[in-house]
N, C-alpha and C positions, 0 to 999 in steps of 0.2 A: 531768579526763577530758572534761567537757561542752565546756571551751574545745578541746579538742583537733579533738573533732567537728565543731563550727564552724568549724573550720579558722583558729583561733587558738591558736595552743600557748604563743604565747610573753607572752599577755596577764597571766596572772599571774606574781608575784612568786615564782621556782622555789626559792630558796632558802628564801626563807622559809615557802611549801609545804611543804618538807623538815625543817625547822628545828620546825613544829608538830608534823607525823606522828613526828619522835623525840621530842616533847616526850608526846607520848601514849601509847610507847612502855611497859609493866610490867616487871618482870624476871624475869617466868617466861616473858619473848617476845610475851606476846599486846597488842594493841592497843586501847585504849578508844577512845570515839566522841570523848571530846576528854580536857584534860586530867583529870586526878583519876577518869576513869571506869572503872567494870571493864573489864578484856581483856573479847574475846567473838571470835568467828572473822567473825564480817560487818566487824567495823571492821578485823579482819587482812588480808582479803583486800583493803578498800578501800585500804590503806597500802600493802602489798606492789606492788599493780595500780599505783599512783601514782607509786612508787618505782621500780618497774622501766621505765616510759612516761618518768621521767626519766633512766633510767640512773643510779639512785643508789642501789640496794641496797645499795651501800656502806655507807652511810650509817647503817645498824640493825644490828644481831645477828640476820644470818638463822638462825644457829645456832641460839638461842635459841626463834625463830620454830618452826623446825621442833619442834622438844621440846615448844611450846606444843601443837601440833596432834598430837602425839602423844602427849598425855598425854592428848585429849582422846578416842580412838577406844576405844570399847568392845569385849566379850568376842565382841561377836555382827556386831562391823564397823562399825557404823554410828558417828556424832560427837556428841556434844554441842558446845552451841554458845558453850555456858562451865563454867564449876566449878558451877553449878544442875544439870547434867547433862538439859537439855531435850533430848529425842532428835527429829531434823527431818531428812527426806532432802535441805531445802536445806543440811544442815550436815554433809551428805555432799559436795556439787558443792563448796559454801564451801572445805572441809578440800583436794580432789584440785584445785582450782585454783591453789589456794595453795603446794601443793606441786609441781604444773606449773611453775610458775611459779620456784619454787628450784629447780628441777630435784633434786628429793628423794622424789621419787614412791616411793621403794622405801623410805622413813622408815616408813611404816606396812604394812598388812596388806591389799591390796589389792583381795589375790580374796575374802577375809573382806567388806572394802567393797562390792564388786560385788553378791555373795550377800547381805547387807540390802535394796540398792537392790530385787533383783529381786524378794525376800519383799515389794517393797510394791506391786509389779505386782498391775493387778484384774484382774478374768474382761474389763473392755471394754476392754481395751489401755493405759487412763492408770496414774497413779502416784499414791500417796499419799504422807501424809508419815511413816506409821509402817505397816509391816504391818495392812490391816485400814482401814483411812483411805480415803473417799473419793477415788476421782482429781479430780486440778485440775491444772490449765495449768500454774500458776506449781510444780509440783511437776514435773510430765510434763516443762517445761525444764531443773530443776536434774537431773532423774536420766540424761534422756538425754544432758545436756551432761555429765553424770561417768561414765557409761557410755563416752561420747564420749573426751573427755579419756586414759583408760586403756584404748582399741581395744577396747573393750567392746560395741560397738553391735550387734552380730551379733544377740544374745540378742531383741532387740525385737522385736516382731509387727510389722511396718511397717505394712502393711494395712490392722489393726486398731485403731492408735495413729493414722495419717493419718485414716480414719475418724471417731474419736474426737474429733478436732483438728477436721476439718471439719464437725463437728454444733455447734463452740462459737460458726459464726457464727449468729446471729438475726436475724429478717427487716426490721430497720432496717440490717443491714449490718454492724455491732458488732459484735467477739467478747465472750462472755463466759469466766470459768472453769471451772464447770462449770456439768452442766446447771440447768434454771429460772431463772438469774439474770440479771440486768439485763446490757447489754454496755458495755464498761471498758476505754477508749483502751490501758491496761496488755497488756491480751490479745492487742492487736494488734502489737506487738511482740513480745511471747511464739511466737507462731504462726509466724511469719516467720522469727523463730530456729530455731525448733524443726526447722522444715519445713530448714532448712538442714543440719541433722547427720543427716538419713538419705534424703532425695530422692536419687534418680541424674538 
């Protein structure tokens, strides 16, 4: 994806790109970070994303794919991020991207998903990663990009979140995550994104 953005696509070696990503492949569908590793939904979605930028979803059992991420949606909506059952709102955008992306959105429980996301809205507009959780940036993007993703956006405080988003710059120029903390090249890209799925 990084060569893609530099506007070289064709720099590396695509088949053999493809030829690793099935080599890391499970058979209950999910993807490890390489070979021999546990599935988890971050290395799925980065295989998926890679695989479809090549047009070669063919190439895996998205079938598969899908049943991983739906075995992994709990009773209350939200994802774990593997069979540890770690509960994380990025493992909500992780799950509804992945399945954007198969065009399988209706695989799992959607508005159940939504209704997590929203339980981790604070009283200052951001997000956390479990009900109760501090808002941060790197949260406030995965939930409004899965809010996003399933025309869910409506729900947001715009105001309140643009607000919140513009208190993460500090007075060297830097954004940070949330508040008190140092500012983290990271954030500014977050911010930019973010600003992009609800600005008119």
């Amino acid at each position: 994806m990084a060569v893609s953005l530099l506007g070289e696509p064709d720099a590396l070696d695509k088949e053999g790109v493809v030829a690793f990503i099935k080599s890391c492949q499970h058979p209950n569908g999910g993807f490890g970070g390489n070979v021999d590793h546990d599935p988890h939904l971050i290395y799925t979605l980065s295989a998926v994303q890679v695989l479809a930028m090549y047009d070669r979803l063919d190439a895996v059992d998205t079938g598969k794919i899908v049943e991983f991420v739906q075995s992994l949606q709990k009773e209350d909506g939200s994802f774990a991020g593997d069979k540890w059952s770690e509960i994380d709102t990025r493992f909500s955008y992780i799950a509804l991207s992945i399945l954007s992306l198969l065009h399988k959105l209706d695989a799992v429980d959607v508005e159940r998903a939504v209704q997590f996301i929203l339980s981790c809205r604070n009283f200052d507009g951001g997000f956390g990663s479990v009900p109760g959780a501090e808002s941060h940036a790197g949260q406030v993007f995965c939930c409004v990009g899965a809010l996003a993703i399933v025309d869910q956006v409506h729900h947001i405080d715009q105001e309140l979140l643009a607000w919140w988003i513009s208190e993460r710059q500090v007075p060297g120029g830097g954004l940070n995550g949330r508040p008190e903390k140092k500012e983290d090249v990271c954030y500014s890209w977050v911010k930019k994104k973010e600003k992009h799925f609800f600005c008119k």
